[in-house]
C-alpha positions in Angstrom: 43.0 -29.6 14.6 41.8 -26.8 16.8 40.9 -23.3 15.7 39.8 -20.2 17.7 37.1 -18.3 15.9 37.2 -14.9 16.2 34.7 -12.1 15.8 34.5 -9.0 13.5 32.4 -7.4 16.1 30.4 -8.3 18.9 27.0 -10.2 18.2 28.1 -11.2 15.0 27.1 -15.1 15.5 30.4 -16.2 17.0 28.5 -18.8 19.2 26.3 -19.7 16.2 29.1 -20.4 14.3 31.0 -22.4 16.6 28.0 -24.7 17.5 27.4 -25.8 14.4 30.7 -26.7 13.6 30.9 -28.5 17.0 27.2 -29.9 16.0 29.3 -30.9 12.4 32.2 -32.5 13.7 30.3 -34.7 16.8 28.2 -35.4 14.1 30.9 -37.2 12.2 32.1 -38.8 15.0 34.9 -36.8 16.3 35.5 -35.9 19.8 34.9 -32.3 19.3 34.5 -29.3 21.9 33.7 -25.7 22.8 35.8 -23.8 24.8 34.6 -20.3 26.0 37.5 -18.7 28.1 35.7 -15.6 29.1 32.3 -15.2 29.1 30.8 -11.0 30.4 27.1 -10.4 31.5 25.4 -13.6 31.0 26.9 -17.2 30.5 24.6 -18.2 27.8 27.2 -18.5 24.9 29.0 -21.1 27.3 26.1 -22.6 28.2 25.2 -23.3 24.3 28.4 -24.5 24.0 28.8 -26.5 26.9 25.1 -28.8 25.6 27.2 -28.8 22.4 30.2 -30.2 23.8 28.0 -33.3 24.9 30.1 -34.1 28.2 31.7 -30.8 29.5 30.6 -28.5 32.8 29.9 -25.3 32.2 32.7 -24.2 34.0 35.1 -26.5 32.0 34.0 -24.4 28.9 34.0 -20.9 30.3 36.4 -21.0 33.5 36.1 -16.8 33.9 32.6 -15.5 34.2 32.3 -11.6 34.6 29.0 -10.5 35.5 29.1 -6.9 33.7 28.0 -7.0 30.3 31.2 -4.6 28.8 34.8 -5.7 27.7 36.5 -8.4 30.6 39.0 -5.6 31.3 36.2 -3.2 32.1 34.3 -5.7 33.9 37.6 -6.7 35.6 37.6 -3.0 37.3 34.0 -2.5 37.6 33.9 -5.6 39.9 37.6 -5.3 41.5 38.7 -8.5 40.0 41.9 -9.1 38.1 41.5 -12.0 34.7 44.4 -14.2 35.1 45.0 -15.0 31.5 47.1 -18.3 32.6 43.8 -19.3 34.2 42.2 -19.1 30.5 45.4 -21.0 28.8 45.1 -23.8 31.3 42.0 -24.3 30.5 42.2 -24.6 27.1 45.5 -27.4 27.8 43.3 -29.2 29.8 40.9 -29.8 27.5 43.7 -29.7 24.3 44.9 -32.7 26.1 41.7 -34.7 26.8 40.0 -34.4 23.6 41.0 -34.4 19.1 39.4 -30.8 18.8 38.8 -28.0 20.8 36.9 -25.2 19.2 38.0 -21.6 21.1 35.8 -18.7 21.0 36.7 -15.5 22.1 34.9 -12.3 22.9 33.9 -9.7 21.0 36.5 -9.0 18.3 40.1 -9.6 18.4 41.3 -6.7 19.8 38.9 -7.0 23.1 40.7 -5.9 25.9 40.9 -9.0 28.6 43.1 -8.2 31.4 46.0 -4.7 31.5 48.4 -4.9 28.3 46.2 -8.2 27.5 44.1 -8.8 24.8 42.1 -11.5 22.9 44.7 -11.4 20.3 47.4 -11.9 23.0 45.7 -15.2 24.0 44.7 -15.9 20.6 48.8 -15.9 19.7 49.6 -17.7 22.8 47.4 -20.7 22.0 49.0 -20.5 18.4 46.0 -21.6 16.8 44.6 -20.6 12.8 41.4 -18.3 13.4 38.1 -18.4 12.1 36.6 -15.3 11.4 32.9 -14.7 11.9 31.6 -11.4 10.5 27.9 -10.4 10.3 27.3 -9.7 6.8 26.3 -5.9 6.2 27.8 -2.7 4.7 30.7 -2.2 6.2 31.5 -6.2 6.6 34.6 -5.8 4.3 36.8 -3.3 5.7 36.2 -4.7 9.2 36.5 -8.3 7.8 40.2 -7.0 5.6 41.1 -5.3 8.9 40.8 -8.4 11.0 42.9 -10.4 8.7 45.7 -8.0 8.4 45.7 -7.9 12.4 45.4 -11.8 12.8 48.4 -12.2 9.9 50.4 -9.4 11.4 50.2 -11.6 15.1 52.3 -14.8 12.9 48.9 -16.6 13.0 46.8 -18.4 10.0 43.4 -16.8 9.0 41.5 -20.3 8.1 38.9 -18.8 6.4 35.6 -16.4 6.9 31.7 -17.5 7.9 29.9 -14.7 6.7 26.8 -14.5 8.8 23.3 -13.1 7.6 21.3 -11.8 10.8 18.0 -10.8 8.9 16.0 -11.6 5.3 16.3 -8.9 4.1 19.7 -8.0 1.6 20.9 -5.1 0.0 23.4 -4.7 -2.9 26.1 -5.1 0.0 25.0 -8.1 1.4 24.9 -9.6 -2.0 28.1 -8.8 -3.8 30.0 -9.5 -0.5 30.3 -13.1 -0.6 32.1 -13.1 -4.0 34.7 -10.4 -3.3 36.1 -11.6 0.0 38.4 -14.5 -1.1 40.3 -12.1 -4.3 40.4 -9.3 -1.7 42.4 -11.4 1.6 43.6 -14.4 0.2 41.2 -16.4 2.6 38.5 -18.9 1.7 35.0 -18.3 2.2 33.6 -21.2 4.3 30.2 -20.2 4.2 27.5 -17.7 3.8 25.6 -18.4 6.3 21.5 -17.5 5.4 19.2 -16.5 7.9 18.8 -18.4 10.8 20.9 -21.6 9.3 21.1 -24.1 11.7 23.9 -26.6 10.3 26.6 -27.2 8.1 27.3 -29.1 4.7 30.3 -31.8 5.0 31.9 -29.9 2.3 32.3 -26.7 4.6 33.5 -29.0 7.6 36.7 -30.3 4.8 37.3 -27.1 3.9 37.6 -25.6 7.3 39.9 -28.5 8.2 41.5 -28.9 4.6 41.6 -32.7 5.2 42.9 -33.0 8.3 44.2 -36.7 9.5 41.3 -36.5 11.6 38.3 -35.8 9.5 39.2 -38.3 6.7 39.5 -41.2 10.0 36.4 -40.7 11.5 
C-alpha cells in the first residue's frame, strides 16, 4: 500500500519520517520507495530519499526542482515557470507501476500552494492515497494536528495515523500530555512518538501503519 505523508507545518521531520519508514520496510524486504514530487530551495529531502530508495535517480524521486526556498507557487512566479501538476502525477504512476510501495511526501503542509487553483491537497486527492501526518510535537501541535485531519477527511481521503515528532530534549507539560490525547481527540492512531533524534522504527509501528497489509505479512 502507498501512503503520502503529509506535514503539519514546514520543518516538522516530514523527510525523517518518511526515511525511516522506507529504511523499515526495505528492511523487511519490500520493494519500498520515496517519491518527492516537488522539492523548493535545495533538493536535499530528495536526495535523502533517493539513497533511501536504494535504486532511484534523483530526478525519478523529485521530478520538479524550484530553486527559491518559498511555497512552489511562489517559486513558480519568482522564476517565471509554471508546475505542471500532471508532470508530478506521472511521476508518481511511474513509479506506482514499477514498485509494491511508493512512499509520497509533499511539501510543507497540506494546504501548500503548488501551481494557480492547485494545491498539495489537490494532488494529495488526485493520487487518492490514506495520509500520514507528521507534526512536530510542541504547544500548539493539537489544534494544527485536529485541523489537518478535518481538512484531509473533508478531501474523501483516510488519515492513517499521526508520527508525532520531538525536535529537541527538552519537554514541557505540552509535549508530554500530547501523545495521549491525540487518538480520543481525532479518531486516528498514534504511530509513534518519535524522541529526539530517533533514527528507526519498531516492526510494531511498520503493522500498524500498514494494518496488515497482504504485503507486509508476505515479505
Amino acid at each position: 500500500m502507498n501512503f503520502f505523508v503529509t506535514g503539519t507545518d514546514t520543518g516538522v521531520g516530514k523527510t525523517h519520517v518518511t526515511r525511516l519508514i522506507l529504511d523499515g520496510l526495505r528492511k523487511a524486504g519490500i520493494n519500498a520507495v520515496g517519491y518527492k514530487p516537488v522539492a523548493c530551495g535545495d533538493r536535499d529531502d530528495a536526495q535523502i530519499l533517493a539513497e533511501a530508495s536504494g535504486c532511484l535517480t534523483l530526478d525519478e524521486v523529485n521530478p520538479v526542482f524550484l530553486k527559491s526556498a518559498v511555497a512552489p507557487y511562489v517559486a513558480g512566479l519568482l522564476e517565471n515557470k509554471t508546475v505542471d501538476p500532471a508532470v508530478l502525477v506521472a511521476g508518481y504512476r511511474k513509479l506506482a507501476a514499477a514498485h509494491p510501495v511508493v512512499i509520497v511526501e509533499g511539501a510543507g503542509g497540506w494546504e501548500v500552494p503548488v501551481a494557480a487553483n492547485y494545491r498539495i491537497s489537490d494532488l494529495a486527492a488526485e493520487l487518492g492515497l490514506p495520509v500520514v501526518i507528521v507534526a512536530a510535537n510542541r504547544l500548539g501541535a493539537l489544534n494544527h494536528i485536529l485541523l489537518t485531519v478535518d481538512a484531509i477527511r473533508a478531501r474523501g481521503l483516510t488519515c492513517a495515523g499521526v508520527f508525532l515528532n520531538q525536535l529537541d530534549d527538552e519537554l514541557d507539560t505540552a509535549m508530554i500530555t500530547n501523545k495521549g490525547v491525540i487518538e480520543n481527540l481525532t479518531g486516528v492512531p498514534l504511530l509513534e512518538h518519535l524522541i529526539h533524534c530517533q533514527d528507526f522504527l519498531d516492526e510494531e509501528v511498520l503493522e500498524k501503519l500498514l494494518d496488515s497489509q497482504p504485503i507486509w505479512r508476505q515479505s
